[in-house]
Each structure stands twice: as structure tokens, then as C-alpha cells.
N, C-alpha and C positions, 0 to 999 in steps of 0.2 A: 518460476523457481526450479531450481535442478536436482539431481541426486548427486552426493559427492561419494569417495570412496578413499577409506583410512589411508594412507601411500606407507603405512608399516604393513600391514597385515590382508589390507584391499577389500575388507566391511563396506558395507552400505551402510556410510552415517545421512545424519540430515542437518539440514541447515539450525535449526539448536540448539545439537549435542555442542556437547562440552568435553565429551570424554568417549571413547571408543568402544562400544561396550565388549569386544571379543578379543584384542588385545590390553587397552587399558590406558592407551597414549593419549594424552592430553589432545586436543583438537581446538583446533582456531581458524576465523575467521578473515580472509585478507579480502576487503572490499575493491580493490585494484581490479585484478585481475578473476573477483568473483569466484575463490575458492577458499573451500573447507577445507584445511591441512593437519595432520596430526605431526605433533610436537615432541622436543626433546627440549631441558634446561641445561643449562650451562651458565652458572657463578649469577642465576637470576635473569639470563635472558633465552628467548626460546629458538628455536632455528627449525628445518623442516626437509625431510632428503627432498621433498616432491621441488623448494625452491635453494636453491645452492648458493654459499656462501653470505646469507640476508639473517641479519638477527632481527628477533622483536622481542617486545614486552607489550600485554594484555593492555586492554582499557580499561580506565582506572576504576570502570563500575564493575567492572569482573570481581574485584572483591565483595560486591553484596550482590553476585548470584543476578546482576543484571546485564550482563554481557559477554559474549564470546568472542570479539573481535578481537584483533590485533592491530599495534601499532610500530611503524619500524623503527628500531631502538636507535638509530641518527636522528631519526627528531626531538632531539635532547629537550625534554620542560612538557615536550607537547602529552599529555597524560590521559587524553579522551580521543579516541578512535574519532572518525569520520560522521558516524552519526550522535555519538553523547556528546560531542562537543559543541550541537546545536541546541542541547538543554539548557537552558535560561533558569526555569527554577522546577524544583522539584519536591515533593512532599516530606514530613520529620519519617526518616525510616527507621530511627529509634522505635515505632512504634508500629509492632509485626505486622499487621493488619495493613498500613502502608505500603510497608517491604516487598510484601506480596504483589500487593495492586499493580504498585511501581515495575516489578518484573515482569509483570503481565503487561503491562503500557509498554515498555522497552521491546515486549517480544515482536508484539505487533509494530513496533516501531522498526525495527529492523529490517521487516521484511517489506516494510515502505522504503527504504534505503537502497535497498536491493534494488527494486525498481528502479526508481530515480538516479543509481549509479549506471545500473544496463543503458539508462537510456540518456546517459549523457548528457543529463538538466544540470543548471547551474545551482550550487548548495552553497552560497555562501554564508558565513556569520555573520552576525549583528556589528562584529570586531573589525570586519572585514567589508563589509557595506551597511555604515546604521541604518540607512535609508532603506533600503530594502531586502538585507541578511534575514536572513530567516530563523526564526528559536523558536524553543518549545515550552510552554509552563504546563508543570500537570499537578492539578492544585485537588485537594482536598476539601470537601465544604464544611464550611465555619458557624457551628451550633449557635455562635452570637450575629451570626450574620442574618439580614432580612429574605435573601436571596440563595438559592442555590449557586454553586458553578456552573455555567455552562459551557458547551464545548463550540471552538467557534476560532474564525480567522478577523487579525485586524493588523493589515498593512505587513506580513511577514511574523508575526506571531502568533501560533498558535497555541490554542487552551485545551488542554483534554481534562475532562472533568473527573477525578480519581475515582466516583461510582460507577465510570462506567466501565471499569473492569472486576466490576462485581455481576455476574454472570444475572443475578436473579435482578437485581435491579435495572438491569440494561434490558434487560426481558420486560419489565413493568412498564420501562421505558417506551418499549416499542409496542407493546399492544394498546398502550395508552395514545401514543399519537399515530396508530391506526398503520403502522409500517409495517412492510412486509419483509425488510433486512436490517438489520442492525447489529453490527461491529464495531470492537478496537480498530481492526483493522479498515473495515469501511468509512471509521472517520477520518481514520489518516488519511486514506487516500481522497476523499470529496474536501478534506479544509486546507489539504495540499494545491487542492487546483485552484482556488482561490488566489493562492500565493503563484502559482503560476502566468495565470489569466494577467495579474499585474506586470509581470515582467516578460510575456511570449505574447502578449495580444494589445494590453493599453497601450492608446498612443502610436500604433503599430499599421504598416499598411496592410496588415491580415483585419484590421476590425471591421473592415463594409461588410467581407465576407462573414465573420462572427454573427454582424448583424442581422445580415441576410438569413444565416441559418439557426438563429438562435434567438434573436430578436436583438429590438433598443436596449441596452443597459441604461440608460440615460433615463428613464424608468425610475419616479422614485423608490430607493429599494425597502423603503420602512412601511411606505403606506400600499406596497405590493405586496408583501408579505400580511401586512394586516388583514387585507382583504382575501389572502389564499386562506387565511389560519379562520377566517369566518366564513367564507364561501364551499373553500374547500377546491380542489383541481374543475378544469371546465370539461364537460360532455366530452368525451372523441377523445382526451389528452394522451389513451394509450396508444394512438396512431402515430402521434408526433414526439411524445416523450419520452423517457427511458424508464420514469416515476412522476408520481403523482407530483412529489415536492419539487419536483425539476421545471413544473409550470407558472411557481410562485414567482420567477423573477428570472431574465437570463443569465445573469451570475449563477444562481442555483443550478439553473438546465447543464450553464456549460461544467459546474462543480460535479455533478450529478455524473453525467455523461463523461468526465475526465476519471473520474473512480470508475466507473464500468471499464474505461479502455484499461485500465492496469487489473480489474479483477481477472477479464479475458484475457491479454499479456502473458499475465503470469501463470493464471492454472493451464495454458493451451503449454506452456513452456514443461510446465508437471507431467503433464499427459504426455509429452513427447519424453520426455526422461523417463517415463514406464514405459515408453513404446502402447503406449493405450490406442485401438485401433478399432474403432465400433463397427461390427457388419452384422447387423439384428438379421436376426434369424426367419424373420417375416419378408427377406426380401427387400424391403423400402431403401431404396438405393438414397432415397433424400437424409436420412439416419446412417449412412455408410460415410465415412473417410478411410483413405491409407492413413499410413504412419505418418506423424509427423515428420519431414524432411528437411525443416528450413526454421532460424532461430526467428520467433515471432519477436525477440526485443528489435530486430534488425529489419524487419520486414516491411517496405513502404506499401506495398497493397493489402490496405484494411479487409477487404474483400474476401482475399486470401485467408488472412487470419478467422474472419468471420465464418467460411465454411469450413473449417476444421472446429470453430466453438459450436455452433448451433447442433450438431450432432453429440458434441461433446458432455453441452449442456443437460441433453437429452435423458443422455444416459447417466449423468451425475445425482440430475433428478430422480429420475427413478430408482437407481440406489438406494437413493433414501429415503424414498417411500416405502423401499421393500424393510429397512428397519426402522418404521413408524415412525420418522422423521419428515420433518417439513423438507420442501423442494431447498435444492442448494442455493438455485440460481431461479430465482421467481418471478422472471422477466422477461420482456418478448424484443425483437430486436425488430422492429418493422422499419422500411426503408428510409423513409428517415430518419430512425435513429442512427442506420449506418450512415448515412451519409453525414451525421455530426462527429460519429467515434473516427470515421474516413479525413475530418477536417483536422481534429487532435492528432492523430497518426501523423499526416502533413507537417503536423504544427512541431512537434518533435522531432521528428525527422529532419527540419529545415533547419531548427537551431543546432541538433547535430551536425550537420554536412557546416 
């Protein structure tokens, strides 16, 4: 993620605002070219000095507070930005408690978008490919229903389950099944790669090597999972895995491992927009980086990217321990895990070129 900067007034906004807070100009979002631009209207549509002579109008969930993107006003009818226009259903937001939820599901949604446009993945509709377009349902659970919702991919659709952007129940959530991270934003990014894994790896001459590094998917995946959710991860799994759940199945490892490579992606991408530059004071040259120099959305050597995170991480951690917060990043990166998040890197990079 980057830092942007108002093009009226030259603030430090963030990816977001909606609004400037030191001059007051409206602010929008152009997923193109990955900028935040502050706005002027004209007769209901918006323009921007930063891009010259280009009108837009908002997405059409901007009026309930769940979008800041823009859309360019020649695509006449089209009324949903680039990522709400992969929403399929969405919860009653007549009723506040939704509304909310729903903004929170969106924000996180966003900044999965953000990735996925840097890195030049294919985002089609259901409208656009039924077979394998991608949409989003974020359902609500149903007090007559036997079952909760759960969050989860099937064939290009995903489920995000509306409690889990209830902070406290996502909390229950995860100390209940014993996890050490859990996020909006973490789920987007592990039931995205599911949807990927079908379209950049099945059927594909990358799969020996998937299997090689990841194992058989061929694996039944109902009674592997049976057996992780009873047994639990095997002995040593922190040497070869990224998490414990990453061992139940290799769809999981590689979902698992494909949400790591965008969590590191993107905050290595932050930390260079602050110029974040760790050299601890003890000396230990293995805790030192320069500045970041190089856009890690672009960057084919994992490796690269991986010793600017590992230091990065370091110190993000203990940040937060120093305000009686859990580690940010509570995960160890040992050699083969790089060498999986090194395979994904590949694996992105090849559908880009």
C-alpha cells in the first residue's frame, strides 16, 4: 500500500479517506493507475487537476459510506467500480448493524483489490466468465437457519460470513480454533487464492512443481481435513509450513502461503512509502535494511523482498508488544516456506509478463 498526497493542497491522505481533512476536497479513488486524487464537481460529475481533461462519477456504493472509488463517467450504465462490481449479494443494510458490517467487509475488500490490480491477476465477473468469474456473497447468519455462515471459496465464489466483522466475535473465533491471526482482511486474501490456484495452477504445466512443493492435491480434501481438525498439524509442521492449517490439505498450504505473499507485498510496500529503515541500535546487522529502493509489487526475486520483510517484521513486532499488543506478524519464515512464497512470486509474475 502507498501513501497518496491531496494534488489541491499536497496533505498526506490514505487509501480510505473520502475527504481531505486540511483542505476539505473530496477524494477518490482511480484503481488504474493506483491513485488517490482529490476532486472538484461539475453539473454531478467529478474531474481532478492531478488527471487532465477525464471525468468520473463515484461507485455506486459510495452512497452508503461503502466506497471511495471511482468510475470513468464514459462508461455509461456501468455504476460499480472495479471491485463492487464483483459483489454478487450482499446483506439488508436497511438495518444499521449490517451497514456497518458491510463497510467494514468493503474496506477490507478494497485493499485486496489493490493488490490484485498491482499485480495484474485476472478479475473477471461471473457476467464475464460464468465458469470461472469470480463474485463475492457476504451473508448474514439466519436465527432460522440450522447452521451458521461460513466463510469459504467454491469454484470463483466467495463467502465472507457478516460476523466476522464484528471485532469481538472474530476474536472468539480465533482463540476458539486455537489461531494465531485472524482477519477481514486475511480472509480475503487466503479464499482469493483458492480462486487463483484454479485458474494460474490447475491443469497447468506449473502443477509437478506445485506438487513437488506443496504436495498431491489429489488428496481427498474432506477426509484430510477431517483428520487435521481431529489430529491437529503433524510434529516439525513449523519447519515446512507457514501455519499449522496450511498442513490440513495442499490447497490450504498453498491458500495459506498465497495470503502471506500479499500480507508481505503489501506492508514491505508501506514501509517503503514511510521510508521505514530499521538499524537497531545493538548492532545486529541481520535486523538492519536500507530503505526500500525497489517496488516490491514488481519484484521477481522473492528473496529480495523477503530480506527487507524479516527485519521489517521484527520491528513491527515489537512495536506492539511495547503497547501490550499481540505480535503483528506471528510467523516464522524458514526455508521452505520461502521457497513456496518464491514459487507464487513466479507464479504472478509469469501470468503478468
Amino acid at each position: 500500500m502507498k501513501l497518496f498526497s491531496c494534488s489541491h493542497c499536497g496533505n498526506t491522505v490514505y487509501f480510505d479517506n473520502a475527504i481531505c481533512e486540511r483542505c476539505g476536497h473530496q477524494l477518490g479513488f482511480l484503481p488504474g493507475p493506483a491513485r488517490l486524487v482529490s476532486l472538484v464537481e461539475d453539473g454531478g460529475l467529478w474531474s481532478s487537476p492531478a488527471i487532465a481533461e477525464d471525468a468520473f462519477v463515484f461507485c455506486a456504493n459510495a452512497a452508503h459510506g461503502a466506497c471511495n472509488w471511482l468510475v470513468p463517467a464514459e462508461l455509461d450504465g456501468d455504476i460499480y467500480c472495479l471491485a463492487c462490481r464483483h459483489n454478487e449479494t450482499i446483506p439488508d443494510i436497511s438495518d444499521p448493524a449490517n451497514l456497518g458490517r458491510w463497510q467494514t467487509i468493503e474496506r477490507a475488500k478494497k485493499r485486496l483489490f489493490y493488490s490484485l490490480i498491482r499485480l495484474d491477476l485476472p478479475l473477471h465477473t461471473r457476467n464475464e466468465d460464468p465458469d470461472h468469474g469470480l463474485a463475492f456473497r457476504f451473508l448474514a447468519d439466519n436465527a432460522d437457519a440450522p447452521q451458521r455462515v461460513m466463510t469459504g471459496h467454491d469454484n470463483g465464489i466467495i463467502t465472507i460470513a457478516l460476523a466476522e466483522a464484528d471485532d469481538a466475535e472474530r476474536e472468539y473465533r480465533r482463540t476458539s480454533m486455537n489461531e494465531p491471526y485472524r482477519t477481514l482482511l486475511g480472509h480475503f486474501r487466503h479464499e482469493i487464492a483458492h480462486h487463483f490456484w484454479d485458474l494460474l495452477v490447475a491443469g497447468r504445466d506449473v502443477l509437478p512443481l506445485f506438487r513437488t512443493l506443496f504436495g498431491d492435491e489429489r488428496v481427498d480434501y474432506a477426509e484430510a481435513l477431517r483428520i487435521y481438525y481431529a489430529r491437529g498439524a503433524p510434529q516439525g509442521w513449523s519447519q515446512t509450513h507457514i501455519s499449522a492449517y496450511a498442513t490440513a490439505h495442499p490447497w490450504e498450504d498453498f491458500a495459506e502461503t498465497f495470503a502471506h505473499y500479499l500480507h508481505i507485498v503489501d506492508t514491505v510496500e508501506m514501509a517503503a512509502a514511510f521510508g521505514i529503515r530499521p538499524r537497531p541500535g545493538t548492532g545486529d546487522q541481520n535486523l538492519a535494511i536500507p530503505s526500500v529502493h525497489f517496488d516490491p509489487y514488481l519484484e521477481t526475486d522473492m528473496q529480495r523482498i523477503v530480506d527487507n520483510w524479516v527485519p521489517l517484521a521484527s520491528l513491527l513486532n515489537n512495536l506492539n508488544r511495547a503497547m501490550g499488543q499481540a505480535d503483528a506478524y506471528p510467523f516464522i519464515l524458514t526455508s521452505g516456506v520461502i521457497e513456496k512464497l518464491a514459487f507464487i512470486n513466479a507464479l504472478v509474475h509469469r501470468h503478468r509478463a
